[in-house]
Backbone bond lengths (Angstrom), bond angles and torsions (degrees), N, CA, C in turn:
res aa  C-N    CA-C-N  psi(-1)  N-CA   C-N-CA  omega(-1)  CA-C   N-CA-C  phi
1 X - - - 1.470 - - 1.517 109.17 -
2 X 1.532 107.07 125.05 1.634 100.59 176.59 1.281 122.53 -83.51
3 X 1.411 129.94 68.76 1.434 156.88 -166.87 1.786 113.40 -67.65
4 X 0.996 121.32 99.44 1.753 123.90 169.09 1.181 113.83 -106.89
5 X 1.270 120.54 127.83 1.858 103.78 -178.72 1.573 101.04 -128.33
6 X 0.963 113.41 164.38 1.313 132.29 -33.25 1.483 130.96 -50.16
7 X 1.273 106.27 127.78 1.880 114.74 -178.75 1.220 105.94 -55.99
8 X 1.065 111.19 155.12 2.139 116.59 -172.78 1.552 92.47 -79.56
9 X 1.571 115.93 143.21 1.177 126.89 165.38 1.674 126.12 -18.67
10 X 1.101 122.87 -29.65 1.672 128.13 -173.26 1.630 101.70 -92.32
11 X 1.624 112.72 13.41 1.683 114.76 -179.75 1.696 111.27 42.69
12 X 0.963 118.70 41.99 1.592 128.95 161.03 1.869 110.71 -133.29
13 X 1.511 116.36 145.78 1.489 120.46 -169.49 2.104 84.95 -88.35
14 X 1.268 96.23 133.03 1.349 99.20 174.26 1.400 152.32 -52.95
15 X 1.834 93.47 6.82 1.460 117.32 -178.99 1.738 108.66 -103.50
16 X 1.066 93.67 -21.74 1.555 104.70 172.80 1.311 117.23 -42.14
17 X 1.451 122.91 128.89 1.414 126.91 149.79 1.320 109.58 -164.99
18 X 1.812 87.45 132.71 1.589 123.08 -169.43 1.134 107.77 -33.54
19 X 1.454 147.90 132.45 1.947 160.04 149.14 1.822 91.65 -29.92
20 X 1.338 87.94 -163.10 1.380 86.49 -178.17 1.495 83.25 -141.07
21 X 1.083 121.46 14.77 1.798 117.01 161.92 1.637 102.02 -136.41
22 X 1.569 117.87 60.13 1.195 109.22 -156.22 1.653 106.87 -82.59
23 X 1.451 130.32 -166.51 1.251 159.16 165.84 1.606 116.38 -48.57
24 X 1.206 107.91 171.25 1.972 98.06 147.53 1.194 114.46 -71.31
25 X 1.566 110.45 140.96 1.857 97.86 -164.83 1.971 80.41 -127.10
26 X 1.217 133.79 -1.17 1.181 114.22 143.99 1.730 124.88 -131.50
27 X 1.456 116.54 168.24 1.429 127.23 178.62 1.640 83.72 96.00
28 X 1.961 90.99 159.51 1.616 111.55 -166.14 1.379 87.22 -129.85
29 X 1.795 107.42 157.63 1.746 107.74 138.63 1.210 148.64 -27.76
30 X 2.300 94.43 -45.22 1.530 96.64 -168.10 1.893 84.15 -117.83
31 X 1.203 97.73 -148.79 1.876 128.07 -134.89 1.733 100.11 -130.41
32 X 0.984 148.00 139.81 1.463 122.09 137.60 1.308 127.02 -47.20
33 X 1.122 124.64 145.53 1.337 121.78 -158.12 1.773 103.51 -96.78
34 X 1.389 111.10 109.23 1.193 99.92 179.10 1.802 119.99 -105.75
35 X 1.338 126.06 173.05 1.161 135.05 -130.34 1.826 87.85 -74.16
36 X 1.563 104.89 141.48 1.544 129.03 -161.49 1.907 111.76 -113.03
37 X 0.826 129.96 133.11 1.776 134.83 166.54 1.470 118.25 -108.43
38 X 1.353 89.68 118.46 1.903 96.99 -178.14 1.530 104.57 -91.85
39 X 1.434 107.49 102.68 1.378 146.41 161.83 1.809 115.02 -62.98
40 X 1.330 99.02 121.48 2.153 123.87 -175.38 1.770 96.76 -79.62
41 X 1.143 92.89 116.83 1.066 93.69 163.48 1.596 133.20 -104.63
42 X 1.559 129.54 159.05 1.542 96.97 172.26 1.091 132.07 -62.87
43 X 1.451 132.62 -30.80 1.384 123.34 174.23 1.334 114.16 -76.83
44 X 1.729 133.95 42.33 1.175 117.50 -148.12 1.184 147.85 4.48
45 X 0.907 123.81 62.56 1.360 128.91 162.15 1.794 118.09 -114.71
46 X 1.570 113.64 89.86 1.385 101.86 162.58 1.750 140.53 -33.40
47 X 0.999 118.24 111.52 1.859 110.43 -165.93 1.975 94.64 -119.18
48 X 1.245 94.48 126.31 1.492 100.84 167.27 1.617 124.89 -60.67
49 X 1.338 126.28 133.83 1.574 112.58 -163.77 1.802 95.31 -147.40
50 X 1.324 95.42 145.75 1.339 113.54 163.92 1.910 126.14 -126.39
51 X 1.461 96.40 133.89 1.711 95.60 -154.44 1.793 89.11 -104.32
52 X 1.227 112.69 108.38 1.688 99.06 163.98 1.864 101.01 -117.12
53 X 1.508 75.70 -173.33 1.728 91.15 -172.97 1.759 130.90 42.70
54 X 1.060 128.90 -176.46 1.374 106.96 172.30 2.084 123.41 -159.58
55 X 1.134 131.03 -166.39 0.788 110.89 -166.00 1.980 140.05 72.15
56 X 0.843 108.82 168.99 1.218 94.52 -167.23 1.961 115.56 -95.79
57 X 1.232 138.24 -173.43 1.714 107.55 -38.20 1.530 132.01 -49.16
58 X 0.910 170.84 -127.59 1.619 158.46 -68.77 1.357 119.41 93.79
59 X 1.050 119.86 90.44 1.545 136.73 -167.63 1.936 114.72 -114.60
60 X 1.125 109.11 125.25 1.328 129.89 172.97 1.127 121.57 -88.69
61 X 1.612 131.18 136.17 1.353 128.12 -170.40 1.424 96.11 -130.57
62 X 1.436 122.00 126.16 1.472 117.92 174.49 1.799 105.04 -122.27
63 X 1.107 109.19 128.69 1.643 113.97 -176.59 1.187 122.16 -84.86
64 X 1.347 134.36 -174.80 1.058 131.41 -170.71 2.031 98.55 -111.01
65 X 1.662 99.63 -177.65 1.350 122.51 -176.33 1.299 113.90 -38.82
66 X 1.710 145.76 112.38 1.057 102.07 166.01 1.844 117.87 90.64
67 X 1.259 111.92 -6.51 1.195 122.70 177.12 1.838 107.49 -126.74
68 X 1.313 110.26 -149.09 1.117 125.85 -170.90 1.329 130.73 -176.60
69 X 1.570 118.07 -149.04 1.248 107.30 -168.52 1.558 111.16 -98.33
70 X 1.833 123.23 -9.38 1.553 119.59 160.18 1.008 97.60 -73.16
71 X 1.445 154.28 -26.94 1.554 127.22 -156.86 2.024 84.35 -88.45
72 X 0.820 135.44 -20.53 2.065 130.23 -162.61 1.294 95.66 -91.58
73 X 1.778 129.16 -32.49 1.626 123.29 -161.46 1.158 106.87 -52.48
74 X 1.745 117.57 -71.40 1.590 113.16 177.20 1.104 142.44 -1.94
75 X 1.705 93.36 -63.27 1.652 122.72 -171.29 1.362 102.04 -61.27
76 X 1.516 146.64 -28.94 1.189 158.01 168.15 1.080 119.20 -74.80
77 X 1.190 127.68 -45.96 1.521 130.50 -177.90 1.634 128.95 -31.60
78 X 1.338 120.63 -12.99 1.470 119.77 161.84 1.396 107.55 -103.27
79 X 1.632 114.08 -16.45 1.725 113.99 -153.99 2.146 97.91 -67.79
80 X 1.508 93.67 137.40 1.648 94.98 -174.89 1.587 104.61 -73.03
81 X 1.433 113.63 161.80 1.602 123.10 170.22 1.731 115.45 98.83
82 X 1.073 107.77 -154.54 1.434 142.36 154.65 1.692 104.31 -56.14
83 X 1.574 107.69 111.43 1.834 102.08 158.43 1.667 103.08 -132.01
84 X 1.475 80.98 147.85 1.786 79.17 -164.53 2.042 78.16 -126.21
85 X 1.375 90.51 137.72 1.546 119.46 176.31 1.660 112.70 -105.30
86 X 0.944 123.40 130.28 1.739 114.87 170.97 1.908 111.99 -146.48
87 X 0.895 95.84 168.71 1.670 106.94 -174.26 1.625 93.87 -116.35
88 X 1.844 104.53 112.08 1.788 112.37 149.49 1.557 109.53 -30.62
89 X 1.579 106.17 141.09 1.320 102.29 167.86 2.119 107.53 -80.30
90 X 1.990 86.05 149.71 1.347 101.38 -161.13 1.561 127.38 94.74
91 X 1.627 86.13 8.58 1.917 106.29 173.21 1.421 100.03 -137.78
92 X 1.458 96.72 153.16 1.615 113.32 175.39 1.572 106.47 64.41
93 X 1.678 99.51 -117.45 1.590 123.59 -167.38 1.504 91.14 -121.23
94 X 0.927 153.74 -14.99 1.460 144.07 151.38 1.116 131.70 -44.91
95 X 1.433 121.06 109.70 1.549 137.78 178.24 1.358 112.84 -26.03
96 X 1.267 107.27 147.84 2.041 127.20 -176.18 1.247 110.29 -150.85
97 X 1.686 92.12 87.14 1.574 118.43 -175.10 1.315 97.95 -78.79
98 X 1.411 112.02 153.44 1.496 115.31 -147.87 1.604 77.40 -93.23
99 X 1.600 110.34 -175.57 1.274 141.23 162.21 2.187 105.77 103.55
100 X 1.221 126.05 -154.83 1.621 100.48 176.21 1.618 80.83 -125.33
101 X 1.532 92.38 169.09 1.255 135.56 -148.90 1.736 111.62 -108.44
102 X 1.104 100.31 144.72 1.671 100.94 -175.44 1.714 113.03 -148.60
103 X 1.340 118.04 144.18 1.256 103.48 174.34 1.596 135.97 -49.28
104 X 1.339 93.66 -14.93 1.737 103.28 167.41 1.464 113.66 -61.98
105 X 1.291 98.06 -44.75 1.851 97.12 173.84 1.085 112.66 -78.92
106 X 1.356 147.74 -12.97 1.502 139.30 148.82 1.264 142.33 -51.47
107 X 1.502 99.93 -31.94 1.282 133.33 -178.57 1.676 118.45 -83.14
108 X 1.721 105.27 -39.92 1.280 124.33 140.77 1.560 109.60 -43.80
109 X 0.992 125.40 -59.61 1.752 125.08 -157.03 1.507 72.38 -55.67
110 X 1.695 115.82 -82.12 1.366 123.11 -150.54 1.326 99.39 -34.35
111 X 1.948 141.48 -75.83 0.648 151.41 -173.41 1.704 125.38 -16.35
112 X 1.288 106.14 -59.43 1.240 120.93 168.68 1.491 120.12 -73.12
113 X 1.150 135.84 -28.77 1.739 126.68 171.79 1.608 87.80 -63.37
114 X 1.347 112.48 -57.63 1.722 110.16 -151.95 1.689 113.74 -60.13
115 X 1.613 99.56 -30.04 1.682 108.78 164.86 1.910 97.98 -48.99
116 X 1.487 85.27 -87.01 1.863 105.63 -171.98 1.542 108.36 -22.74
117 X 1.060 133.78 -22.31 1.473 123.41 -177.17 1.463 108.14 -149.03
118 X 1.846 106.83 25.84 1.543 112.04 176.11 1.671 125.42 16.54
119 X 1.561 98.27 76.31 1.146 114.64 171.74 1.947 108.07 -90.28
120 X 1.258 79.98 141.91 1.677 84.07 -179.05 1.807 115.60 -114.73
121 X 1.403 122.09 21.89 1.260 147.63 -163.81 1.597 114.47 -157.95
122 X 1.223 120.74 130.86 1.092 131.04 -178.92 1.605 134.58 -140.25
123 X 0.903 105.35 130.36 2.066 98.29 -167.42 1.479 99.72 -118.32
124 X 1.269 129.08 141.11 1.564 135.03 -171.54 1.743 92.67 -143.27
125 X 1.123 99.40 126.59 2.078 125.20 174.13 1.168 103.84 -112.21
126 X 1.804 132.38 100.14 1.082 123.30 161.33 1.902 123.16 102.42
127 X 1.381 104.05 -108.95 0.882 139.43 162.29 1.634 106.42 -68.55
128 X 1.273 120.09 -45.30 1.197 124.96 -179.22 1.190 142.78 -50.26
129 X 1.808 93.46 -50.11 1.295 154.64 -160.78 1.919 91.88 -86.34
130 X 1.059 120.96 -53.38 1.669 139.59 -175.75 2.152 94.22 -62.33
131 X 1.117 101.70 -47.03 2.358 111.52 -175.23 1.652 84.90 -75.13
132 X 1.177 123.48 -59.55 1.500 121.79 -171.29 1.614 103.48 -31.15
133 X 1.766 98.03 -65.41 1.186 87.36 -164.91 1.885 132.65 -87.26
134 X 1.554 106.04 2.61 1.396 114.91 133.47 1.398 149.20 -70.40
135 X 1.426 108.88 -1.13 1.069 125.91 149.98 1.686 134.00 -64.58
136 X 1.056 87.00 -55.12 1.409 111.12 -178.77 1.485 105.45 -77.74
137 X 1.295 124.53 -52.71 1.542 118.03 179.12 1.667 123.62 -48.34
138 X 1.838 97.95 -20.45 1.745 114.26 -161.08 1.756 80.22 -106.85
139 X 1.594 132.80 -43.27 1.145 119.24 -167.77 1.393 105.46 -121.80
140 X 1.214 141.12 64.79 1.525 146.52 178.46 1.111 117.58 -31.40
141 X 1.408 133.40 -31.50 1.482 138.90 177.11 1.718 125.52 -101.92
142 X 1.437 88.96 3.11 2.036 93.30 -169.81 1.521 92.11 -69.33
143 X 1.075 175.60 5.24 1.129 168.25 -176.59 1.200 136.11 -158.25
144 X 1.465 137.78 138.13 1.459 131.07 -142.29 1.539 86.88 -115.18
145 X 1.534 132.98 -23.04 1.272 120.08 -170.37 1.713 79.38 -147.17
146 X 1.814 108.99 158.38 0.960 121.47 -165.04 1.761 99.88 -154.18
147 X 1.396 129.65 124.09 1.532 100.67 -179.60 1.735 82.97 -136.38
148 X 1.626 109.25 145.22 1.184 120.50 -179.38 1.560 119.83 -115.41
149 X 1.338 118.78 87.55 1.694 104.54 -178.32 1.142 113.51 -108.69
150 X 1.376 117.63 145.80 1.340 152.92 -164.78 1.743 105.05 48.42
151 X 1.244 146.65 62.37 1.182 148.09 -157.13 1.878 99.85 -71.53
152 X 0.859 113.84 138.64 1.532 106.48 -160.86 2.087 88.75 -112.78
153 X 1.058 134.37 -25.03 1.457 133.04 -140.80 1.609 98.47 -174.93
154 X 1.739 96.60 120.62 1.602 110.32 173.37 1.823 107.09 -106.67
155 X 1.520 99.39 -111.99 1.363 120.52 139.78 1.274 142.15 -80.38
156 X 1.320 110.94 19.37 1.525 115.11 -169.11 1.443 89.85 -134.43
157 X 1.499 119.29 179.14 1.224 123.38 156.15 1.415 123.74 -120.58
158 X 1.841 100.77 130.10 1.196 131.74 174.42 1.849 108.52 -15.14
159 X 1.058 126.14 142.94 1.535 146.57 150.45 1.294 98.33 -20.76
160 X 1.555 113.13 134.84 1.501 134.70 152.88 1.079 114.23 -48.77
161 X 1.630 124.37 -21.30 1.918 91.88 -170.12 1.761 82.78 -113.15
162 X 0.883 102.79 88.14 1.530 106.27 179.52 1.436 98.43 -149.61
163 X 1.610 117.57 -60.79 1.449 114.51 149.22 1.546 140.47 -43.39
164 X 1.105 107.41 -27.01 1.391 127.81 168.52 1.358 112.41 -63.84
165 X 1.254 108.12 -81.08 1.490 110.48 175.39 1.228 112.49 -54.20
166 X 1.498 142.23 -52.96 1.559 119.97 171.42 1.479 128.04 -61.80
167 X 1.337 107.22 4.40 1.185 117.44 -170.24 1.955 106.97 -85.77
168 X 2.025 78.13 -46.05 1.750 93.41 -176.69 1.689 115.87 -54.57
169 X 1.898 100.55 -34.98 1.803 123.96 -153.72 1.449 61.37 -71.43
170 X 1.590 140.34 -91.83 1.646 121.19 -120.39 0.811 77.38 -44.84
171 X 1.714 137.75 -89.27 1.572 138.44 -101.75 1.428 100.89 -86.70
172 X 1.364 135.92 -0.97 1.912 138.85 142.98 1.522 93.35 -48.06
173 X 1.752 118.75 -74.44 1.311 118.70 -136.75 1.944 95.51 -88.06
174 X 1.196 106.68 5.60 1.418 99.05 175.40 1.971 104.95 -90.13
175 X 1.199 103.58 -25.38 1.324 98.52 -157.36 1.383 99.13 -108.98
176 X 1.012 122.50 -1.13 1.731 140.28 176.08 1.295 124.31 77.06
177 X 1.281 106.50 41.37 1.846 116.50 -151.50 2.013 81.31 -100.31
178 X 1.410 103.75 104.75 1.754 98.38 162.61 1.679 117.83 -64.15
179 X 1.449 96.02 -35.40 1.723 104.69 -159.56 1.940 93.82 -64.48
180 X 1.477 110.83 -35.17 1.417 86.74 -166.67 1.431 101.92 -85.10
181 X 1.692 128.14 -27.79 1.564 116.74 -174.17 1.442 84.86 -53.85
182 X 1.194 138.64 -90.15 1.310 132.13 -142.78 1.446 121.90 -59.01
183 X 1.716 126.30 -17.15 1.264 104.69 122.36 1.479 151.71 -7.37
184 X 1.261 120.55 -88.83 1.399 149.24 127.72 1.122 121.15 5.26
185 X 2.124 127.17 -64.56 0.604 131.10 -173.02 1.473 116.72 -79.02
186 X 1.340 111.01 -15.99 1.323 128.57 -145.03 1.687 94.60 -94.02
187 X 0.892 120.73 -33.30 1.613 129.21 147.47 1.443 125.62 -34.87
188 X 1.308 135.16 -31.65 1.569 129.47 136.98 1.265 121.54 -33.27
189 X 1.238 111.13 -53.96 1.537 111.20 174.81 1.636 135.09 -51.63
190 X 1.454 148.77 128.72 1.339 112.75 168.54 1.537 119.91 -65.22
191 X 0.995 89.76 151.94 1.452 96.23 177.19 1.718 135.54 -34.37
192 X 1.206 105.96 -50.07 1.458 137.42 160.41 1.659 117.15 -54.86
193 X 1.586 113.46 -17.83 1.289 98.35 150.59 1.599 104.83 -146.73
194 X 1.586 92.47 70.80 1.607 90.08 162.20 1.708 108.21 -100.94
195 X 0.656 123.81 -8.08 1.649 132.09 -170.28 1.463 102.28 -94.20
196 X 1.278 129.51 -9.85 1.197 134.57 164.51 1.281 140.13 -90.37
197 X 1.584 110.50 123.11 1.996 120.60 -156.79 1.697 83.13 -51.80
198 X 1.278 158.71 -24.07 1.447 116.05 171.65 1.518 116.15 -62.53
199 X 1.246 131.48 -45.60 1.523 135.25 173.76 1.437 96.88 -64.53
200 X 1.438 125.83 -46.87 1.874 104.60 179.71 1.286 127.67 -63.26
201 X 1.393 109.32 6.52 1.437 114.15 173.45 1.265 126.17 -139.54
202 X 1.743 109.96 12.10 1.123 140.59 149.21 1.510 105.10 -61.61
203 X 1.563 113.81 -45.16 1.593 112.46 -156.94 1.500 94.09 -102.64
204 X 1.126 126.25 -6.34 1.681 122.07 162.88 1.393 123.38 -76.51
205 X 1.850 100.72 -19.52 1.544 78.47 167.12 1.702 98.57 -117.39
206 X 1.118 120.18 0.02 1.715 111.98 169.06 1.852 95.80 -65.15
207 X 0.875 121.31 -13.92 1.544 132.81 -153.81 1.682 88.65 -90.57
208 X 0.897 111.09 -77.03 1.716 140.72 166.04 1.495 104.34 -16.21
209 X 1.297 117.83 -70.35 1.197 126.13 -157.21 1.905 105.56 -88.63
210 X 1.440 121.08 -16.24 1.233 108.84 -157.45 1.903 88.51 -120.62
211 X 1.350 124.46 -29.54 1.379 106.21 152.72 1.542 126.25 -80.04
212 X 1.153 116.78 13.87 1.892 136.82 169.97 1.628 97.80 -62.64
213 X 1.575 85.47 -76.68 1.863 117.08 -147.91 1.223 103.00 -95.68
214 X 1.819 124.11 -50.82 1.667 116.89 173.66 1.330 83.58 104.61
215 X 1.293 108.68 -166.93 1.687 145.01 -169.21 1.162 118.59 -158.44
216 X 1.565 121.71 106.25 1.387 121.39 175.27 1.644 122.77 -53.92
217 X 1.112 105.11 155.05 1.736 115.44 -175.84 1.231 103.30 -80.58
218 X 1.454 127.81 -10.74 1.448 122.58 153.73 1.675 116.24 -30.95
219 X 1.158 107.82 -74.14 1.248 119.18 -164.55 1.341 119.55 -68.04
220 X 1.196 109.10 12.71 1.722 97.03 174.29 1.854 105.59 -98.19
221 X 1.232 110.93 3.25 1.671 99.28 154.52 1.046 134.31 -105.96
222 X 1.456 119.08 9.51 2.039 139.89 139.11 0.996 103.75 2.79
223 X 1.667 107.51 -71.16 1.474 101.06 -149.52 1.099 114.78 -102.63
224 X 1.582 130.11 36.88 1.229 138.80 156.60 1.053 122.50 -75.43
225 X 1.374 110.78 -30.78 1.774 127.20 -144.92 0.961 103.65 -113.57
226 X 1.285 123.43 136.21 1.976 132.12 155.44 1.202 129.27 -64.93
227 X 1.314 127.48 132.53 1.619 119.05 -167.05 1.688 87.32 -73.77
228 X 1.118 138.74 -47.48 1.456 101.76 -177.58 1.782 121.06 -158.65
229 X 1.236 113.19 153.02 1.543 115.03 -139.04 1.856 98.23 -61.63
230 X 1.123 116.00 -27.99 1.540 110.64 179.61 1.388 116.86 -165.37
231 X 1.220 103.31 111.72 1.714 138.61 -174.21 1.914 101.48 -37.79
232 X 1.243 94.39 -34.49 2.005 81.86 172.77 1.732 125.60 -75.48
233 X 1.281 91.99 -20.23 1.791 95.94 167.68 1.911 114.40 -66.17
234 X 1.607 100.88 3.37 1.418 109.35 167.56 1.221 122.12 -84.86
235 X 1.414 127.35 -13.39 1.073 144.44 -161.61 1.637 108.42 -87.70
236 X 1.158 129.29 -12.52 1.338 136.70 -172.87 1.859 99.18 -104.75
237 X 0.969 124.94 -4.43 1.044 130.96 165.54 1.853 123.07 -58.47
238 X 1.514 111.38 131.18 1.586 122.81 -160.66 1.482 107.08 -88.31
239 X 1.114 106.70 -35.92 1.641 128.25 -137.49 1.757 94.54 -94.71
240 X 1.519 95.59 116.76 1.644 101.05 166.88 1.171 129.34 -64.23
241 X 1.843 125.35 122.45 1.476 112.98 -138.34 1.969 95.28 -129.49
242 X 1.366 102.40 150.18 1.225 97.53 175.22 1.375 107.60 -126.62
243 X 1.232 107.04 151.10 1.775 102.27 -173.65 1.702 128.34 -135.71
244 X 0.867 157.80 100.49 1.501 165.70 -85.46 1.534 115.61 -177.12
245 X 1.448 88.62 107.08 1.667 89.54 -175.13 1.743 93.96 -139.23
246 X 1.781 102.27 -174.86 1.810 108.54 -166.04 1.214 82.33 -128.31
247 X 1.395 106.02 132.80 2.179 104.01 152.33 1.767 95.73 -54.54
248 X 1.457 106.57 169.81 1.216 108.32 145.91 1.942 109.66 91.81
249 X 1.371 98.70 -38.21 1.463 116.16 163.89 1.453 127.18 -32.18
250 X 1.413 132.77 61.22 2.121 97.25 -171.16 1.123 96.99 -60.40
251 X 1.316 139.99 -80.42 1.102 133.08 -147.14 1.714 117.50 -49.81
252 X 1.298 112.32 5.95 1.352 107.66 160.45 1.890 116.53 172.79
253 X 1.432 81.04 106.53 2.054 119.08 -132.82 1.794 81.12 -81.92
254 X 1.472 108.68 128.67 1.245 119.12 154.42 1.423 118.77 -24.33
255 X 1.240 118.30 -57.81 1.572 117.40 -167.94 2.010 107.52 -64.32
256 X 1.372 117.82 -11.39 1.233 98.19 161.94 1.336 120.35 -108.43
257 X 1.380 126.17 32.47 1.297 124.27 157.49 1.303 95.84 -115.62
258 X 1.697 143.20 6.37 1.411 130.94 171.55 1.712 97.91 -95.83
259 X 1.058 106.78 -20.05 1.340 109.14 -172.32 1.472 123.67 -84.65
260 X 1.712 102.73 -36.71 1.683 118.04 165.97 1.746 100.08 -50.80
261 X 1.154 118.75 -75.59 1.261 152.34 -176.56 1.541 108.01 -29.57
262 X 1.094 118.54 -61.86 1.659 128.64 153.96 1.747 112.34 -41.24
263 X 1.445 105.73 -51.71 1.792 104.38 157.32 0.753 155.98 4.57
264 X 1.665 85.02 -86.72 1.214 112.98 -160.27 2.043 108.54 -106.99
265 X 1.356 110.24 151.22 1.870 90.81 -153.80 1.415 98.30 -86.63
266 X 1.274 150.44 -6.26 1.336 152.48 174.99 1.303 122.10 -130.91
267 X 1.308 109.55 65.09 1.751 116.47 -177.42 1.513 108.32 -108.50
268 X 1.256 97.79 161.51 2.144 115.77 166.03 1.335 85.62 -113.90
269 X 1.692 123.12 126.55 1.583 100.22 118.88 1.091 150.36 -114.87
270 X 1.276 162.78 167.93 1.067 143.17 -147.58 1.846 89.71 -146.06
271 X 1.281 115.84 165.59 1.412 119.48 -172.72 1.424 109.11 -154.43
272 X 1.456 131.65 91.86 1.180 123.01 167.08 1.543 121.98 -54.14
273 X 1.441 101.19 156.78 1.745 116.20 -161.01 2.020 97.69 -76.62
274 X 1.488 112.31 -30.63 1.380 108.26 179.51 1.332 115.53 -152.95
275 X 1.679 116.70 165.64 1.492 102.56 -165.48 1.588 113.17 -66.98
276 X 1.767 126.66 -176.35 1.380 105.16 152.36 1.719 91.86 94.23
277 X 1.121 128.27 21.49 1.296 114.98 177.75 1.607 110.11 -102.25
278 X 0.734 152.25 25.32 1.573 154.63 95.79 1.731 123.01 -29.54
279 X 1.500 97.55 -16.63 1.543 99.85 171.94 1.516 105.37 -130.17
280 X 1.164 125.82 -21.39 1.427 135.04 -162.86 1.639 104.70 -105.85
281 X 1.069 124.52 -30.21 1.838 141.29 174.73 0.968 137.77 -120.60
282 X 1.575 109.80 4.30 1.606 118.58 -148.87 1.295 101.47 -56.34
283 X 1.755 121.42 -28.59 1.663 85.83 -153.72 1.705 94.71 -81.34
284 X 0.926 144.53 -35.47 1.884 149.85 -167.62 1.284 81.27 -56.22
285 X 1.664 128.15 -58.70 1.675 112.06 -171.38 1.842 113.62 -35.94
286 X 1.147 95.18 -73.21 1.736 114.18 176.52 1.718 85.73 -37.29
287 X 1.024 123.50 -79.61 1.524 101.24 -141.32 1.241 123.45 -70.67
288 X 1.680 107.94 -9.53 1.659 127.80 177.36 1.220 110.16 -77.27
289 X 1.353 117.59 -29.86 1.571 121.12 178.97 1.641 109.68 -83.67
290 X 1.597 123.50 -48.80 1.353 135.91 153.06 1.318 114.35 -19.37
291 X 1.602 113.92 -59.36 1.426 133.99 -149.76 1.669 104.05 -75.83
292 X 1.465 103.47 -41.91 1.270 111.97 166.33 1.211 128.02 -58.12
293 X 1.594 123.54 -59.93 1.742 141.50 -156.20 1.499 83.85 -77.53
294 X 1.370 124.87 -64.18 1.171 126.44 178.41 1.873 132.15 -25.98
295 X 1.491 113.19 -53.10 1.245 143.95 -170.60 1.725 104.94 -50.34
């Protein structure tokens, strides 16, 4: 990507010009980010949270690696009730208690927002998707609906270039280099519309938010680890589960959302045709995930 930053005010690089069979050339992934409360938890750990909509049921959004709570809003945006958004600790404004990190303590994070504002629904992206399902393996009944997209890590461990690349993002956001996070970041995108002001202003505020706050050094041993030691302790699980993955994905390979899914005793899965469907499908995403929590 031929990346200069800062991008000129109109969020396009100045060499740009539109195809003549171009892309979506408006609407983003994420949200403006509006004003956030850092929430005590019992195991102390402060976790940043955002409360929209209201009423019942009570829905939890857990994000992926390296992301946050604009990349999870979307995914909610039809779901009915109460949605509660939060940042893993070692993201955003959420505390990064020293020592290393394990999906048990993620799952904890998750655990405790979804207590604190008794959510009975839960959505996990990624990283998210990996605490979800240590949650559930340690508590089989905490949740009546469960939806898993793009699950990156079961019992096995996640793809090599997964470490790589989070390895590359700290040492951008440690040293304050924008041009390479957004590099980096710019890799979510497909390819075919990275040159496009929706991704240039996707990466102005992924840009925004991750040379703000940073990324704790916690998290660069994530992606070693398996969310959990053996995939049949899934099987005691209550909660009707839906599950969502991309062919085409490395960083998060069909065969572990066929494999969760096999698991777990009451799943959908569904399998997009290519990666990038948060930008390439979003709206069927929203309404498949909606269609579900909703039901």
């Amino acid at each position: 990507m031929d990346f200069r930053w800062p991008p000129p005010p109109d969020g396009r690089p100045d060499r740009y010009r539109p195809p003549a069979n171009r892309g979506p050339q408006t609407g983003r992934p994420t949200l403006p980010a509006p004003p956030t409360e850092l929430v005590a938890t019992p195991h102390g750990v402060d976790l940043e949270c955002l409360t929209t909509g209201s009423g019942l049921p009570v829905t939890v959004f857990a994000h992926g690696l390296a992301a946050g709570i604009a990349e999870t809003r979307p995914l909610g945006s039809g779901v009915h009730g109460r949605r509660i958004f939060f940042q893993f600790r070692g993201h955003g404004r959420s505390a990064a208690p020293a020592g290393r990190w394990s999906y048990l303590d993620l799952s904890r994070d998750l655990r405790a927002v979804a207590d604190l504002f008794g959510a009975t629904r839960a959505l996990g992206v990624s990283l998210g998707a990996g605490a979800l399902c240590r949650l559930l393996a340690d508590n089989p009944s905490r949740f009546d609906k469960a939806v898993f997209f793009l699950p990156a890590v079961l019992d096995r461990r996640r793809p090599r270039g997964a470490d790589g690349r989070l390895a590359r993002l700290l040492a951008a956001v440690e040293a304050g280099d924008a041009a390479a996070v957004a590099e980096i970041v710019s890799l979510e995108a497909p390819p075919q519309l990275r040159n496009t002001p929706a991704v240039w202003a996707y990466l102005r505020q992924r840009l925004d938010q991750l040379m703000r706050d940073g990324l704790a050094e916690g998290l660069a041993e994530l992606p070693e680890q398996v969310a959990i030691a053996d995939r049949t302790a899934l099987r005691r699980v209550t909660a009707s589960t839906l599950v969502l993955a991309c062919r085409g994905d490395e960083l998060h390979p069909v065969e572990v959302a066929e494999e969760l899914a096999a698991a777990l005793p009451d799943a959908t899965l569904h399998v997009y045709d290519r990666p990038g469907v948060i930008w390439t499908d979003r709206a069927d995403l929203r309404e498949r995930i909606a269609g579900f929590l909703n039901d």
